[in-house]
VOKE-318348 format. One record per residue (C-alpha): residue in one letter; x, y, z. Coordinates in steps of 0.25 Angstrom, whole numbers, plus 5000, padded with zeros to 4 digits. Layout:
BEGIN
aXYZ;...
end
This chain:
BEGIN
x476042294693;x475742174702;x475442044696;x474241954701;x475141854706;x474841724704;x473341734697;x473241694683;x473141784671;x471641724666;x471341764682;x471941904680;x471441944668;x469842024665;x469641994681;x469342134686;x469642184698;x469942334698;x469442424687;x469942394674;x470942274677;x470942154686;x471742214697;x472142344698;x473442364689;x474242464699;x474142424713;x475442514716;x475442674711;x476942644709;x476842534699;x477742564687;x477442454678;x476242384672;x476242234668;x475442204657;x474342244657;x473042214647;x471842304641;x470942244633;x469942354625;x468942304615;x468542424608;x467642444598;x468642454586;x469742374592;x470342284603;x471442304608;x472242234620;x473342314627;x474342254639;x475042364646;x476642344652;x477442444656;x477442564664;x476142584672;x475842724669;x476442694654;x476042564650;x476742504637;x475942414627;x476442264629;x475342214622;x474442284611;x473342214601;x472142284593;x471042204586;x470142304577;x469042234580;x467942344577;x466942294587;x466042394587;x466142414572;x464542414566;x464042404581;x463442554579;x462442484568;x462242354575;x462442374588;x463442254589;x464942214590;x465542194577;x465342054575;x466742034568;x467342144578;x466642054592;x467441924585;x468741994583;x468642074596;x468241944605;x469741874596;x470441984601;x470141974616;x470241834616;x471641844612;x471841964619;x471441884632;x472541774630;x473441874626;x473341944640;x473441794646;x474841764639;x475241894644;x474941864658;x474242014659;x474242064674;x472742124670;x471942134657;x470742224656;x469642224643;x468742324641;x467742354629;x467142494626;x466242554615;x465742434607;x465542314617;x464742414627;x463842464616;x463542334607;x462342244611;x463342124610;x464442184619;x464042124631;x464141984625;x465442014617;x465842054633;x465441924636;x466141854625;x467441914627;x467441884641;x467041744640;x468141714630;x469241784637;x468941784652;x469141944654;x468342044658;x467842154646;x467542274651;x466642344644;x466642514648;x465742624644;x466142764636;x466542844648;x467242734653;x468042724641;x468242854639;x468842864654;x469642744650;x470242794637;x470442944644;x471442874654;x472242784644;x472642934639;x473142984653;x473842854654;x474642914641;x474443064645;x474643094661;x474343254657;x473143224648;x472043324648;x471143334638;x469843254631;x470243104629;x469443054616;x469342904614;x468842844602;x468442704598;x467542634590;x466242654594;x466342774603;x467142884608;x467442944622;x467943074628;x468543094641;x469243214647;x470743194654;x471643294663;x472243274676;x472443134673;x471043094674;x469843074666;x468743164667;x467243174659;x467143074646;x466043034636;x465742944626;x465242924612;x464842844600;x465842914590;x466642804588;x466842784574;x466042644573;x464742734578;x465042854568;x465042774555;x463642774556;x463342914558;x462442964549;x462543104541;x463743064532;x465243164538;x464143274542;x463343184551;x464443124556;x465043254561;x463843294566;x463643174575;x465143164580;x464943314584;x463743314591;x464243204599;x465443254602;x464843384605;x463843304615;x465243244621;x465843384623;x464643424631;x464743294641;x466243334643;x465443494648;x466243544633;x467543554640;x468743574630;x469943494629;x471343544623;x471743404622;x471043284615;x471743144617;x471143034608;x471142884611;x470742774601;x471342714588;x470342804577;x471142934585;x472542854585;x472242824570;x471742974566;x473243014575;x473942934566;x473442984555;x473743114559;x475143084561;x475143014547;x474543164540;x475643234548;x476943134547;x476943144559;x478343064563;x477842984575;x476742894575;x476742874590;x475142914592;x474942924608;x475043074611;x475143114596;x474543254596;x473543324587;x472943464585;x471543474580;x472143534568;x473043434564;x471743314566;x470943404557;x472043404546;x472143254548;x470643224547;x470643304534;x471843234528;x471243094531;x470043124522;x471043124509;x471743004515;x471842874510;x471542794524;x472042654518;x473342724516;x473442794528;x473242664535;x474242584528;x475142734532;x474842724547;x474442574550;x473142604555;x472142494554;x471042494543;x470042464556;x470642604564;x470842704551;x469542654546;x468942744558;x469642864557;x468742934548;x467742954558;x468642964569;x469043094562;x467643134561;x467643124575;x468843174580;x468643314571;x467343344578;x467943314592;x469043404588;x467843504584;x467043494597;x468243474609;x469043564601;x470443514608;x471843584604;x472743454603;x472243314600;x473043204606;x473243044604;x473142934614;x473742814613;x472942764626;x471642744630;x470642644635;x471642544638;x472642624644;x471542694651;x471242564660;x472742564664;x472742714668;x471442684676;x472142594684;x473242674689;x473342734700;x473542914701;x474842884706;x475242804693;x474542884683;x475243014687;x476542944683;x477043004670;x476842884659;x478042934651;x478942924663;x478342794668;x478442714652;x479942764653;x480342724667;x479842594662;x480542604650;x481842604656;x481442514668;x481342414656;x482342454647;x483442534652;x484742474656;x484742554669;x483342594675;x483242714682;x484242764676;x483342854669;x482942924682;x484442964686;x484743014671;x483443094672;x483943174688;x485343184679;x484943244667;x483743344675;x484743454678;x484843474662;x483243484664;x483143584676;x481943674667;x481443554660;x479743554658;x479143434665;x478743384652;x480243394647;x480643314661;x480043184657;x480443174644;x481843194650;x481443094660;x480842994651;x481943024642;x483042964656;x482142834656;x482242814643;x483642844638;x484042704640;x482842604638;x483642584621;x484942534626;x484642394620;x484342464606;x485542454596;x486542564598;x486342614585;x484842614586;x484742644602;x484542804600;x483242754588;x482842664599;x482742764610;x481942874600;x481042744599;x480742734612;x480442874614;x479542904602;x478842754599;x478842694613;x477542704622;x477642814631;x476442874636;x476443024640;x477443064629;x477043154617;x477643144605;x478543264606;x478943204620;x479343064612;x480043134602;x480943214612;x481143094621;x481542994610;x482543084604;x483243114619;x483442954620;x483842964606;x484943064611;x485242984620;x485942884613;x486342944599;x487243084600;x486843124587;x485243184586;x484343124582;x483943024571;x483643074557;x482542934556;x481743014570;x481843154563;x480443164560;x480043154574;x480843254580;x479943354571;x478943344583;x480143424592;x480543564591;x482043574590;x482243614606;x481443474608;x482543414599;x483743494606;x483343464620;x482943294618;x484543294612;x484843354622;x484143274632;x484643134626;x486343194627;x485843214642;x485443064642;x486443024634;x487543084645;x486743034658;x486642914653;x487942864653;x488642954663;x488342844674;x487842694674;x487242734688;x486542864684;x487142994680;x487043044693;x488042974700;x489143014690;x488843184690;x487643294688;x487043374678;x487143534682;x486443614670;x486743764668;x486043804657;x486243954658;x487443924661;x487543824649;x488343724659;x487943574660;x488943524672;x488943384675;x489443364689;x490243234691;x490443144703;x491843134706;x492042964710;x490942954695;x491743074688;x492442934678;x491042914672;x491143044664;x491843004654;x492143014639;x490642984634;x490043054646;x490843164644;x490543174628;x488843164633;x488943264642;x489543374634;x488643324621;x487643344633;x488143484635;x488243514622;x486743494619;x486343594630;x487243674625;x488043704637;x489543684643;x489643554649;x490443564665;x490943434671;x491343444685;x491643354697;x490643364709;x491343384722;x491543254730;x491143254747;x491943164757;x491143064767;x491143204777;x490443284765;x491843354763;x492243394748;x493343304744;x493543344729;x493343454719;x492743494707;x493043494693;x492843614686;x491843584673;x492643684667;x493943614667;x493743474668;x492543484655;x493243574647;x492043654644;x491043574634;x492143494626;x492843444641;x493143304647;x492743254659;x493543294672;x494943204672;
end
C-alpha cells in the first residue's frame, strides 16, 4: 500500500476522505500487502483496537488490545453511558490514539455502535473523545452494523452463504451473505444488556426473544438458511465452551463448527456447570462468561425460529468488515488462504517463490485432485519452508504450529489439521507426533494417509534442486499403472543423488507404487536428438534401485 509521503501521522489519522478511512487503502487491485493499518470499535461491552499487517486479502493482527469497559451496562434502565464504563472507555482511546501515533499507522478509523447511538449522553461522549484525541468517531446505525460485521465474515469466508448473526451488548443484527456480498439485514434490542430487564422470569424471557426473533424472520421475507455464522465475543465464549464439554483438541475458534444438536447438549450442560470454574478452565473474562447465560437464551430460540443445519463461528466481524469494504472485486476474489501463505513465505522462507515451482512439480501426482484438495496442496508448497529458522529437533513442531495455530483465514479446522501434519512430513520421516495425536482425531484415516503422503512429496521436491525441481527432471504419475517416473535432465542428472534418491523411493513407497528414473533425451542447437534414454528399469532397479551411474 502507498504511503502519504511526507504528511505527518496526527495529519493522517481520523481525517476522512473516502468511506471508512482517510484515504482509500487499495489504490491498485493488485496490491499484495497491507501496512498497518488501525480500527478502533467502541462497543457497548468492550473496546477494542485492532492494526492490520500483512497480506491484504488476509490481514494478520500486529496489534490487538480489549478494554471490557461495559459502556452500555444499566443504560436500558437509565438511558445513559455507564458512568465508570464512559471514563474507562474515554482512557482506552486516549491510549489507543498515542498508540496509533507511535506506530506511524498509514490510516486509523473509530467507529461506535449500539450504546453511543442510543444513549442521551452519546453525542457528548462523541464530542469528548474527539476533543481528547483529535480523531473522528463514527458513530453507525443497526443495518449499517450488521452490513459491517457480515463482510468481516467474507473477508474470512470467500464461499460464505448463509445468515450472519452479530451479537453485542445492547443489540443484535442479522444479515444474509452469498456470492460474496451482503444482502437484506435487521436489527434488535436483544443484546444481553437490554434482556436482563425483561420481565416474566425464563418463560417471559423466551417469549420476548421469540417474538422478536420471529418479527426478524418476517423482515428477512422468512427465507431459510442452512448455515448460521456467529460474530461477537458472548458467541465466541458460548464456542469455547462447547469445545471445553466435548474435549475438543483444538481451541482455534474461527471456523469452529456446530450442529444445533450439539449447541443444545451444551446449553443443557452449562446449567450444572460451575461458571467460575469454567472460567478459570478456559480463560474467559468474568465481564464475557457473565453474559453467556442469556446469550444461550438467545441463541436456542434463534436455532428454533431460522432453523439452520450447521452453526459456524467467525472470528471477524465489524472491524474486519471495514477492511473488506475497501477492497476492490478484483482483490476480494483472491482466495485469503492462498494470499496469508504467499505472504508467509514472501516473509519467511529462505527462497520465495519457491513455493509455486514445488506446487507445477508436484501437480502431476494431483492430476484428479478436488479444488478444495488443490489449495491445501498449494498453501501446503508456500509453506513448507517458512520454519527453517526453527531448531532442527523442533522444526517439524513448529511447522504443525504454523498450520493449526497461525491466522489463516479461509481454512477449516479439518483443512488445518491436514495442512499441518503435510509440513510436519515434510521435515520428520517418521509420522506424526504422539504430543498432536488428539487432533489428528478430526481426520479420517485416508485424510491421514494422503497428508503423509503429501509432506514425502514435499520433502523430495524440496531438495531435488536449489533453483526449483523443474530444472533437475519431471514427475510422470501412473496410478493404474502403479508407476511414479521421475524424468531427469541429462547436464542436472548429478543432483539426484543419495538423499534425493532415498525421498523419492520413500516417495513411491507411500503411493504404493514402483518408483522409474530415467534420463530425458537431450536435442542439439538444430533440434537433433544427440543422447538416449536410460531405461527406469535398469538404471532404478525397480523400487529398491540407485540413481542412473
Amino acid at each position: 500500500m502507498d504511503g502519504d509521503g511526507e504528511t505527518g501521522t496526527a495529519e493522517r489519522l481520523g481525517t476522512p476522505v473516502r468511506g471508512f478511512f482517510g484515504r482509500p487503502l487499495f489504490r491498485d487491485a493488485s496490491v499484495r500487502a497491507l501496512e498497518r493499518v488501525g480500527v478502533i470499535d467502541v462497543g457497548s461491552n468492550s473496546v477494542r483496537m485492532v492494526v492490520f499487517d500483512g497480506a491484504a486479502r488476509s490481514p494478520a493482527y500486529f496489534y490487538n488490545e480489549k478494554i471490557m469497559c461495559g459502556l452500555g451496562r444499566g443504560m436500558a434502565q437509565s438511558g445513559r453511558l455507564n458512568e465508570e464504563g464512559r471514563a474507562r472507555a474515554l482512557a482506552a482511546i486516549k491510549r489507543f490514539a498515542l498508540l496509533a501515533r507511535e506506530m506511524n499507522l498509514t490510516s486509523l478509523t473509530m467507529v461506535a455502535t449500539a450504546a453511543v447511538r442510543e444513549a442521551e449522553d452519546g453525542p457528548a461522549f462523541k464530542a469528548e473523545v474527539e476533543a481528547g484525541t483529535g480523531l473522528e468517531m463514527l458513530v453507525i446505525d443497526g443495518e449499517e452494523e450488521a452490513r459491517l460485521s457480515a463482510q468481516g465474515v467474507l473477508l474470512g469466508w470467500p464461499g460464505a452463504r448463509g445468515l450472519v448473526c452479530d451479537i453485542g451488548g445492547s443489540s443484535m443484527e442479522l444479515a444474509e451473505i452469498g456470492e460474496n456480498t451482503v444482502g437484506r439485514r435487521v436489527t434488535s434490542s436483544l443484546g444481553p444488556f437490554r434482556l436482563q430487564l425483561v420481565g416474566g422470569g425464563k418463560k417471559g424471557l423466551k417469549t420476548h426473544i421469540n417474538t422478536v426473533l420471529k418479527g426478524l424472520r418476517e423482515q428477512l421475507d422468512g427465507s431459510d438458511h442452512a448455515a448460521l455464522y456467529l460474530v461477537g465475543g458472548s458467541w465466541r465464549a458460548l464456542a469455547r465452551l462447547d469445545m471445553e464439554r466435548r474435549g475438543y483438541p483444538l481451541t482455534v475458534l474461527h471456523e469452529y463448527a456446530m450442529t444445533p444438536k450439539a449447541i443444545r447438549k451444551t446449553i443443557e450442560w452449562l446449567g450444572d456447570q460451575d461458571l467460575k470454574k469454567l472460567r478459570d478452565t478456559t480463560g474467559l473474562s468474568p465481564e464475557r462468561i457473565a453474559l453467556v447465560p442469556l446469550a444461550t437464551v438467545v441463541l436456542r430460540q434463534l436455532l428454533q425460529v431460522f432453523k439452520p443445519k450447521m452453526i459456524y463461528v467467525s472470528s471477524y466481524g465489524i472491524r474486519e468488515g471495514i477492511l473488506f469494504e475497501q477492497m476492490p472485486d478484483a482483490l476480494r476474489g483472491r482466495d485469503p488462504l492462498i494470499e496469508a501463505c504467499r505472504f508467509y513465505e514472501t516473509a519467511n522462507a529462505r527462497l520465495p517463490g519457491f513455493g509455486k515451482k514445488l506446487f507445477e512439480f508436484l501437480k502431476p501426482l494431483y492430476r484428479h485432485a478436488s479444488a478444495d484438495r488443490l489449495r491445501l496442496i498449494k498453501a501446503a508448497c508456500l509453506l513448507h519452508d517458512v520454519n527453517w529458522r526453527a531448531h532442527p529437533d523442533y522444526r517439524a513442531e513448529s511447522c504443525f504450529d504454523t498450520a493449526t495455530r497461525s491466522n489463516l483465514g479461509g481454512l477449516d479446522h479439518k483443512g488445518r489439521v491436514y495442512l499441518g501434519l503435510a509440513l510436519m512430513n515434510r521435515y520428520k520421516n517418521g509420522g506424526t507426533d504422539s504430543r498432536l495425536t488428539p487432533l489428528l482425531t478430526l481426520l479420517d484415516e485416508a485424510e491421514i494417509r494422503h497428508a503423509i503422503m503429501l509432506g514425502r512429496a514435499l520433502r523430495f521436491g524440496a531438495m531435488l534442486s536449489i533453483s526449483g525441481p523443474e530444472q533437475a527432471g519431471e514427475l510422470r504419475y501412473y496410478p493404474k499403472k502403479k508407476v511414479l517416473e521421475l524424468v531427469l535432465q541429462p547436464r542436472l542428472r548429478d543432483l539426484f543423488g543419495e538423499v534425493a534418491q532415498h525421498r523419492f523411493h520413500a516417495l513411491a513407497k507411500t503411493l504404493g507404487v514402483t518408483p522409474n528414473i530415467r534420463i530425458a533425451r537431450a536435442q542439439s542447437s538444430n533440434g537433433s536428438v544427440t543422447g538416449g534414454s536410460a531405461s527406469s528399469k535398469r538404471s532404478s532397479g525397480g523400487a529398491s534401485g540407485a540413481a542412473p551411474g
